[in-house]
C-alpha positions in Angstrom: -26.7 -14.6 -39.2 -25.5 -11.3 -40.7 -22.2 -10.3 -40.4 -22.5 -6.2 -39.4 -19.1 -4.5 -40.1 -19.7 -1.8 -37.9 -19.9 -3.7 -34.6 -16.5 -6.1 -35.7 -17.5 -8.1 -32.7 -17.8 -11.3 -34.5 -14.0 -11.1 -34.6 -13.4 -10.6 -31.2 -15.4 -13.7 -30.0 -18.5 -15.1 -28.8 -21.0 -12.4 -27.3 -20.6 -14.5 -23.6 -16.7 -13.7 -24.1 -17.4 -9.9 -25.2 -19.8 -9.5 -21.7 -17.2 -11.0 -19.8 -14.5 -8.8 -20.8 -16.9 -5.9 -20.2 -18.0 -6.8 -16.7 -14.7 -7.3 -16.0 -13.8 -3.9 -16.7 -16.3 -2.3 -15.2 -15.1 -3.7 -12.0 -11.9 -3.0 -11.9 -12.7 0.2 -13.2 -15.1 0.6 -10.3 -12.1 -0.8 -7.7 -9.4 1.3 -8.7 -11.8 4.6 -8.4 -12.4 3.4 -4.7 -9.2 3.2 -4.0 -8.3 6.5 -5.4 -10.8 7.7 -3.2 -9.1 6.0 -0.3 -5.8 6.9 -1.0 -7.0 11.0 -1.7 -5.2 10.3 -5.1 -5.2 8.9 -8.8 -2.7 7.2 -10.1 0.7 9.0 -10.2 -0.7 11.8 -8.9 1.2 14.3 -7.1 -1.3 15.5 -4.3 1.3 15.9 -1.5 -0.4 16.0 2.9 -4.1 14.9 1.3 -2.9 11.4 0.1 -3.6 9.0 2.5 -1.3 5.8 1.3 -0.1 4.5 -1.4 -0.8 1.7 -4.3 1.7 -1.1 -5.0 1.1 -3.3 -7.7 -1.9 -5.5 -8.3 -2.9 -9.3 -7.6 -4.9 -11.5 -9.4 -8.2 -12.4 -7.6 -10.5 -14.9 -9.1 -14.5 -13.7 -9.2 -17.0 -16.6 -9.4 -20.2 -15.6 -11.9 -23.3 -17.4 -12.9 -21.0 -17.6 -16.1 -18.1 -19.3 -14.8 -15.1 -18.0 -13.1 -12.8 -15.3 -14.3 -9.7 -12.8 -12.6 -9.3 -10.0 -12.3 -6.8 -7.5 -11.5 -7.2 -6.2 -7.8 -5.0 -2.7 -7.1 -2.6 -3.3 -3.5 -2.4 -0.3 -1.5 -0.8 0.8 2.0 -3.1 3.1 3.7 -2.5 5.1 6.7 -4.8 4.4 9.6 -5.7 7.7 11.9 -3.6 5.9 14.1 -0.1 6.2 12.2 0.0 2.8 11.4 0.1 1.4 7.5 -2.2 -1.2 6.2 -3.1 -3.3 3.2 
């Protein structure tokens, strides 16, 4: 097999490792835009009476794939229900 030293993804490992780390990007990329969305703000955003809660930390949550397993990082949050009340 040629060796293209453009891509340099032969160095970062096996194409099955370089999807994985993809996928799992996308995800949490996906998750923390929801939960900006929830909250009515980005990360370290300043919004003031339109933010809705706010994030605290992340856990690690495994997701099971055709692949195998794999974690990712899941964002915590407290949002406000219409009710007053905070949740996680």
């Amino acid at each position: 097999m040629e060796t293209d030293s453009r891509s340099g993804w032969q160095e970062k490992g096996t194409l099955e490792e370089l999807m994985r780390e993809r996928i799992r990007g996308t995800i949490e990329a996906l998750v923390e835009e929801e939960l900006a969305a929830a909250l009515g703000a980005s990360r370290s955003a300043r919004v003031g009476a339109i933010r809705t809660g706010y994030r605290h930390g992340t856990r690690a949550r495994t997701l099971t794939t055709s692949l195998e397993a794999t974690t990712i990082a899941m964002p915590r949050a407290q949002i406000e229900a219409g009710d007053g009340r905070d949740h996680e």
